[in-house]
C-alpha positions in Angstrom: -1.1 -30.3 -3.7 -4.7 -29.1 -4.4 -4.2 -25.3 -6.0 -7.3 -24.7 -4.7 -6.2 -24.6 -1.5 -3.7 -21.4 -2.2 -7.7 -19.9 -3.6 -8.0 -20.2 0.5 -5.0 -19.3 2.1 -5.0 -15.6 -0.4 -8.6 -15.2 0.7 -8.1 -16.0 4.5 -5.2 -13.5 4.2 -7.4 -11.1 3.2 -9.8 -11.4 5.1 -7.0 -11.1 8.1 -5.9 -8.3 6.6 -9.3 -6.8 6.8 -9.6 -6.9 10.7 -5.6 -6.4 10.6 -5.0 -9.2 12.4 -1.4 -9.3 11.5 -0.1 -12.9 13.1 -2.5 -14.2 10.8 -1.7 -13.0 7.6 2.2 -12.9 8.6 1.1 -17.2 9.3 -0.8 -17.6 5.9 2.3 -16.1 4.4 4.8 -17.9 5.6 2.9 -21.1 4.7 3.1 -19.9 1.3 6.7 -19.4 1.3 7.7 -22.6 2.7 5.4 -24.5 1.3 7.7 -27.5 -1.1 7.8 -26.4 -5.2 10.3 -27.9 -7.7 11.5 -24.1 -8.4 11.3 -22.9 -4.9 15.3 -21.6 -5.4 14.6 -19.9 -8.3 12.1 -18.4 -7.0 13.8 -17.0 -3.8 16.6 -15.5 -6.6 14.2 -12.8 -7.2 13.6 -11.6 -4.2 17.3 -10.4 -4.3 16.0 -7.1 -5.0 13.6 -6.8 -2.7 16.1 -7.7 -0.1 18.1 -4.4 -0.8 15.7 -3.1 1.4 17.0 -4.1 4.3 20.3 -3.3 4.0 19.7 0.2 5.5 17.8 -1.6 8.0 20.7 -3.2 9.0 22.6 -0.4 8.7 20.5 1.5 11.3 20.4 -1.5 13.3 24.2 -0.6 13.6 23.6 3.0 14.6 20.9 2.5 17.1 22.7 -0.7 19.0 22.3 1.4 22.3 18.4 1.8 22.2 15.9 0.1 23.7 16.1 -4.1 22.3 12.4 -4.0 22.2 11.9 -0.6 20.0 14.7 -2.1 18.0 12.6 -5.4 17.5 9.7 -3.6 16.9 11.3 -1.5 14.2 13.0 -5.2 13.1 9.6 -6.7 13.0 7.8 -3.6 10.7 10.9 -3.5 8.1 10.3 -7.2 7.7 6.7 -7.3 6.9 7.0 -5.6 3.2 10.0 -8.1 2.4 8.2 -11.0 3.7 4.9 -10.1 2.2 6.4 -9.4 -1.1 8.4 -12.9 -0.9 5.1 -14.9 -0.2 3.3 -13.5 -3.6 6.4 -14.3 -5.6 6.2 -18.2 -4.4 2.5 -18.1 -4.7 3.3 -17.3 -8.5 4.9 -20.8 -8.0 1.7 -22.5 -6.8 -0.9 -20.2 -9.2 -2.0 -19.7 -12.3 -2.4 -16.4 -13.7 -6.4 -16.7 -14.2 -6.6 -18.3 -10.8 -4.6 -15.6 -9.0 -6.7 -13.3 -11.4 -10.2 -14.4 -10.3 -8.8 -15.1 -6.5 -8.6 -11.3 -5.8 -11.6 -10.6 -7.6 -13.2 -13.1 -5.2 -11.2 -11.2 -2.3 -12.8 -7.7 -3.0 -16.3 -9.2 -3.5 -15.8 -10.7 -0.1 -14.7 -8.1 1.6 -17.2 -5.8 -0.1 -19.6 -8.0 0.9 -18.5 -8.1 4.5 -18.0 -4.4 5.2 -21.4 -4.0 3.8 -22.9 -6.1 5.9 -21.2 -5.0 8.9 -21.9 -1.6 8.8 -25.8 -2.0 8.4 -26.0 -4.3 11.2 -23.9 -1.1 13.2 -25.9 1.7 11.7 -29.1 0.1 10.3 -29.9 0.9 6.4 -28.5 4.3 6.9 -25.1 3.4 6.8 -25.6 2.9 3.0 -26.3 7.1 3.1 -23.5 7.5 5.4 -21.0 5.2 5.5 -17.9 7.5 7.0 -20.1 6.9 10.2 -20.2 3.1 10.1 -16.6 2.9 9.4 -16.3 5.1 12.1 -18.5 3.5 14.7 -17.3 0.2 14.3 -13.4 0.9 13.9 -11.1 1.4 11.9 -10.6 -1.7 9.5 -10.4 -2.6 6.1 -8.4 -4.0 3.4 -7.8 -2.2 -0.4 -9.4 -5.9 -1.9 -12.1 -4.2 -3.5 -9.8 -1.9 -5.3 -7.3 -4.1 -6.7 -10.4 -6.3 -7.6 -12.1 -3.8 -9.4 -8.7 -3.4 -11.2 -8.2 -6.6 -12.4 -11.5 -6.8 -13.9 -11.3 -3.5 -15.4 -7.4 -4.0 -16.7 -8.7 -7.3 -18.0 -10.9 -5.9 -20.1 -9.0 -3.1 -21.3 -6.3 -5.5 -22.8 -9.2 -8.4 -24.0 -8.8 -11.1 -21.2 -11.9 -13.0 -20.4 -12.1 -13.6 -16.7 -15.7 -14.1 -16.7 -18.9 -13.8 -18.3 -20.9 -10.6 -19.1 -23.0 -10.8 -16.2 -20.7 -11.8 -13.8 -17.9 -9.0 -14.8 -21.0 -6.4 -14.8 -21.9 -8.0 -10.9 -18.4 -8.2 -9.5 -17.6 -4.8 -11.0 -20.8 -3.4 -9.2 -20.1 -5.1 -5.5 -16.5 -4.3 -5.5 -17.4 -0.6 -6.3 -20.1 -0.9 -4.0 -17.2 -1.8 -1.0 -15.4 0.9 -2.1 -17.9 3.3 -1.4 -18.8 1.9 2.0 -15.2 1.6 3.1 -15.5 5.3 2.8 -11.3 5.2 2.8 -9.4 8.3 1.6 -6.2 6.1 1.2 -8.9 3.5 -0.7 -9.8 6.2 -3.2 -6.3 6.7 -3.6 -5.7 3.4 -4.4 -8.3 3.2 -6.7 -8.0 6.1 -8.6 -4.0 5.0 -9.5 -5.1 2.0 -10.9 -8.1 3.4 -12.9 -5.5 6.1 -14.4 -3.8 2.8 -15.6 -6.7 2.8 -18.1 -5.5 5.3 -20.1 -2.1 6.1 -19.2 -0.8 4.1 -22.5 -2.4 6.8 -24.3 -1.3 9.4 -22.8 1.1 11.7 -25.2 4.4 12.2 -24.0 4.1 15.8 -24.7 1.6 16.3 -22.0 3.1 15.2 -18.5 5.8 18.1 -18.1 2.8 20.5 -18.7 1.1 18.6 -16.4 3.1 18.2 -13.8 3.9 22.1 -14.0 0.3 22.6 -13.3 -0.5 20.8 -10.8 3.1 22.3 -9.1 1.7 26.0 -9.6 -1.2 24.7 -8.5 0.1 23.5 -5.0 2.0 26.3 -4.4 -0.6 28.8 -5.1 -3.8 27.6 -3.7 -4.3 28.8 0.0 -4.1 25.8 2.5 -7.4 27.2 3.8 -8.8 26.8 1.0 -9.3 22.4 1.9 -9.5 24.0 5.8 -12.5 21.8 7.8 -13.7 22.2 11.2 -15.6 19.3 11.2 -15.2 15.6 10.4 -18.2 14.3 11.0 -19.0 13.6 7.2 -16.6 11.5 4.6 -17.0 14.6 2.3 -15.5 16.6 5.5 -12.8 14.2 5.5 -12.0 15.0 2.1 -12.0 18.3 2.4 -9.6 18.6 4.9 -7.3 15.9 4.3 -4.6 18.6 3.0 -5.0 20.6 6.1 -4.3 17.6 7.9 -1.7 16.3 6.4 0.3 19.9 6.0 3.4 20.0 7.9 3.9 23.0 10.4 4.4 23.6 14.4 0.5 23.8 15.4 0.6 25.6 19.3 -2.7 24.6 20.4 -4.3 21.3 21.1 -7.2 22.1 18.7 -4.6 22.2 15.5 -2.7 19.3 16.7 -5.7 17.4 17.0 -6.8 18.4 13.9 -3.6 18.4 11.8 -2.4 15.3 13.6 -0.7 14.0 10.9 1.2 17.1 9.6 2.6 17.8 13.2 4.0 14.5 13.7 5.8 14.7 10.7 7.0 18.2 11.4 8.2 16.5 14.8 10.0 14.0 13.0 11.9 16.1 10.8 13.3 18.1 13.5 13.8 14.9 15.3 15.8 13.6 12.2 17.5 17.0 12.0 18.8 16.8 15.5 20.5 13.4 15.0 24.3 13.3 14.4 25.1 12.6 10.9 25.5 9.0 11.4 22.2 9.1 12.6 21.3 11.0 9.3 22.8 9.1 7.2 21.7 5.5 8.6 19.0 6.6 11.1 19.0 4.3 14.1 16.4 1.2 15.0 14.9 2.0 18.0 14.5 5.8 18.0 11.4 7.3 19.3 9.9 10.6 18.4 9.7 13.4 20.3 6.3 15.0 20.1 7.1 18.1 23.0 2.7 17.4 24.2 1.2 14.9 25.4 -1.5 13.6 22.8 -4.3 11.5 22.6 -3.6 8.3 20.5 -5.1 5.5 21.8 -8.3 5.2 24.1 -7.6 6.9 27.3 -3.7 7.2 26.5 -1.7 10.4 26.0 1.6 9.8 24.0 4.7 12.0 23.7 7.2 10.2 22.8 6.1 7.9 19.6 7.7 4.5 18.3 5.9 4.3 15.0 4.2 6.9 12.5 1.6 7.6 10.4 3.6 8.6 7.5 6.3 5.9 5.9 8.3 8.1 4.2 9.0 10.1 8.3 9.5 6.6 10.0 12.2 5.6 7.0 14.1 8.6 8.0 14.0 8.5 11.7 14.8 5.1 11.7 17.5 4.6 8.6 18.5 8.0 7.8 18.5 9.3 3.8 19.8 6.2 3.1 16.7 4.2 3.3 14.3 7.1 2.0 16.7 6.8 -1.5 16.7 3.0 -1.3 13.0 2.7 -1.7 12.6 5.1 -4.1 15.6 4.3 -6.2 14.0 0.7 -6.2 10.4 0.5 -6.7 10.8 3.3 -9.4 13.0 1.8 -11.2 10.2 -1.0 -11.0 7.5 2.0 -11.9 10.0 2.2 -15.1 11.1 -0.8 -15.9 7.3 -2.2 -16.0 6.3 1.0 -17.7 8.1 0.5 -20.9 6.4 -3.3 -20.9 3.1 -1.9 -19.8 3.1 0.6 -22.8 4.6 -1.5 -25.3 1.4 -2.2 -28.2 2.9 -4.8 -29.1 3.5 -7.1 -26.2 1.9 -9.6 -24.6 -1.4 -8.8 -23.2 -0.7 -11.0 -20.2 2.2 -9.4 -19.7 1.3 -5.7 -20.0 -1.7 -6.8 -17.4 0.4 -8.1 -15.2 2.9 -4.7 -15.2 0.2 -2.3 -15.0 -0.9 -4.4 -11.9 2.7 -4.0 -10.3 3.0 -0.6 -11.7 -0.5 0.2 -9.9 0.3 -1.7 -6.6 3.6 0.7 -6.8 2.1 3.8 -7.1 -0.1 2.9 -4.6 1.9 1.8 -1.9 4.6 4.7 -2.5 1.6 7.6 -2.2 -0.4 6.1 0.7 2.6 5.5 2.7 3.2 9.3 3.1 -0.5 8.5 5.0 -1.1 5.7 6.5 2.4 3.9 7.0 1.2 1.6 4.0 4.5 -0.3 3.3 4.8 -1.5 7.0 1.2 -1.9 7.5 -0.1 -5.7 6.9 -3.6 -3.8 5.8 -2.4 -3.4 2.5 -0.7 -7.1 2.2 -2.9 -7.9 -0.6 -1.0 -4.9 -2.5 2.6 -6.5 -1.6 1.2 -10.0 -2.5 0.1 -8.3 -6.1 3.4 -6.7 -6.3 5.4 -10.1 -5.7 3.1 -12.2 -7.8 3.4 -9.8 -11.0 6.9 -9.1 -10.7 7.7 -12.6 -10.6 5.0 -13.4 -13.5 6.6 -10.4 -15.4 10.1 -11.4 -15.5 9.4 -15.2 -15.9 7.7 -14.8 -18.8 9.4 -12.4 -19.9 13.1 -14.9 -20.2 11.2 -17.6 -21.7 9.8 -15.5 -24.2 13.4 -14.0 -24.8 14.7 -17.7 -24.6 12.5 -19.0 -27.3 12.8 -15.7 -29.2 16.7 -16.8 -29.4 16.0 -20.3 -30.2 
């Protein structure tokens, strides 16, 4: 079949992704994944791993028999997505070329830059290039982190001397994918962006220097007054920014002001004493199905006060709730032994340049996905499918190439 046409179906997916349109991007996927390849097995093989994950799915399946079936499919249905996103890039390694995949998600950001851009002037007028926090705001909430792994592949591509394109178009793409990531105006996107750009130079980094580091920045958290980031107002991105760590600190705000304002930190707060209430089956596997006690009514939709809450904003809360410690440790325990594993390969001066590109890709997608879900739910979130679609393709790329290289090695 054409490979062009997989240049389409990662775009479209996207783009989907973009306006979160999740039957969409869940449909390109699963065109990808059953699409006919000579080694379709072997390709499923290595999504063993990946599949780990839902074991304590499963387990608080068990646990939460007696809840509502259609929480419990809900829950079913978001512990999925990451799996079956994840599977869909490793297959598309099977219809994909490196460079094609490569210059595919470049294309992605420059669209989606594009698009973004263009939407929010036709919101705000020209002024939205000033302001963009209140074009994002004003037309919704959407967006995808293309531009960021876009600007990462062409930056990670130059680092380690593979020639995607030509000077001027590097130097164009590099400027309209930073340009997107200015007027998504996205803390989480910042995030995102600033993991992979510490992938620049993280090879260089002495050993010596991360415990210091890390001590630090520890002292650092523990010392600085929370007040300190404290912002009344949110009617700026720098606002935002300011206050992110107010928001997001944990605590039992009394008045609707705080909980408005640290949303994010009292639903988690919630959730932990939800998750401390539970039996200890219920700690140990969580249970599907569970809903969240928030004690208030709260705003979270348009004209819809919540208390009780299905889904949250932070991953790391909704893996507890809903499969107990168990889950929690079977994420982490997997994707850093990934952050590990690809570490050694990314760092290793004498490997293969395609090969250290492609782990600092998964090692960045990773990072990525593992901070942001403390925010925005980002591992059961198909915004960020064209980080799980990364993920996949790289991890299958890596290990490939890595046996026949071994194989031959041998020979």
């Amino acid at each position: 079949m054409n490979k062009q046409l997989y240049t389409i179906i990662l775009l479209a997916m996207v783009v989907a992704s973009y306006f979160h349109i999740q039957a969409i991007v869940l449909a390109l996927a699963a065109v990808i994944i059953f699409m006919p390849v000579k080694n379709h097995f072997a390709a499923i093989k290595v999504i063993r791993l990946f599949a780990v994950l839902m074991i304590p799915v499963l387990l608080g399946l068990i646990i939460g028999l007696s809840n509502d079936s259609y929480l419990i499919l809900k829950d079913l249905y978001y512990f999925s997505m990451p799996v079956f996103i994840i599977l869909s890039g490793i297959l598309l390694a099977c219809h994909m070329e490196i460079s094609q995949f490569l210059k595919t998600l470049v294309y992605a950001g420059v669209v989606t830059s594009i698009m973004v851009t263009t939407i929010s002037v036709s919101y705000m007028g020209f002024g939205a290039l000033f302001d963009p926090y209140a074009a994002h705001y004003a037309m919704g909430i959407v967006g995808t982190p293309g531009p960021p792994v876009a600007l990462a592949c062409l930056l990670l591509t130059r680092k380690f001397n593979i020639r995607l394109f030509g000077t001027f178009w590097f130097n164009a793409f590099v400027a309209i994918n930073a340009l997107g990531i200015y007027m998504f105006a996205s803390r989480s996107y910042i995030i995102i962006t600033i993991c992979f750009l510490f992938l620049l130079v993280a090879d260089r980094i002495k050993k010596a220097w991360i415990i210091p580091v890390i001590a630090v920045v520890g002292m650092l958290y523990v010392i600085l007054p929370a007040d300190l980031f404290k912002s009344n107002s949110s009617s700026s991105f720098t606002d935002k920014i300011i206050g992110s760590f107010g928001e997001i600190t944990i605590g039992n705000y009394n008045s609707e002001q705080d909980i408005n304002l640290r949303y994010r930190g009292y639903e988690t707060f919630m959730a932990l004493n939800s998750y401390a209430e539970g039996s200890e089956p219920a700690m140990l596997f969580g249970g599907l199905g569970k809903l969240v006690d928030l004690k208030t009514f709260v705003r979270l939709g348009e004209d819809a006060d919540f208390r009780y809450i299905p889904v949250l904003h932070n991953g790391w809360m909704y893996l507890l709730v809903k499969t107990g410690i168990t889950g929690v440790l079977t994420y982490l325990l997997i994707f850093f032994g990934l952050v590990v594993n690809n570490w050694r390969k990314y760092t290793d001066m004498a490997g293969r340049p395609i090969i250290r590109l492609l782990a600092a890709l998964n090692i960045g997608c990773i990072i990525s996905l593992l901070i942001t879900n403390y925010i925005v739910t980002s591992f059961f979130n198909v915004e960020m499918a064209v980080l799980m679609v990364t993920l996949g393709y790289s991890f299958y790329y890596i290990n490939y190439l890595s046996a026949i290289l071994n194989h031959n090695h041998e020979r």
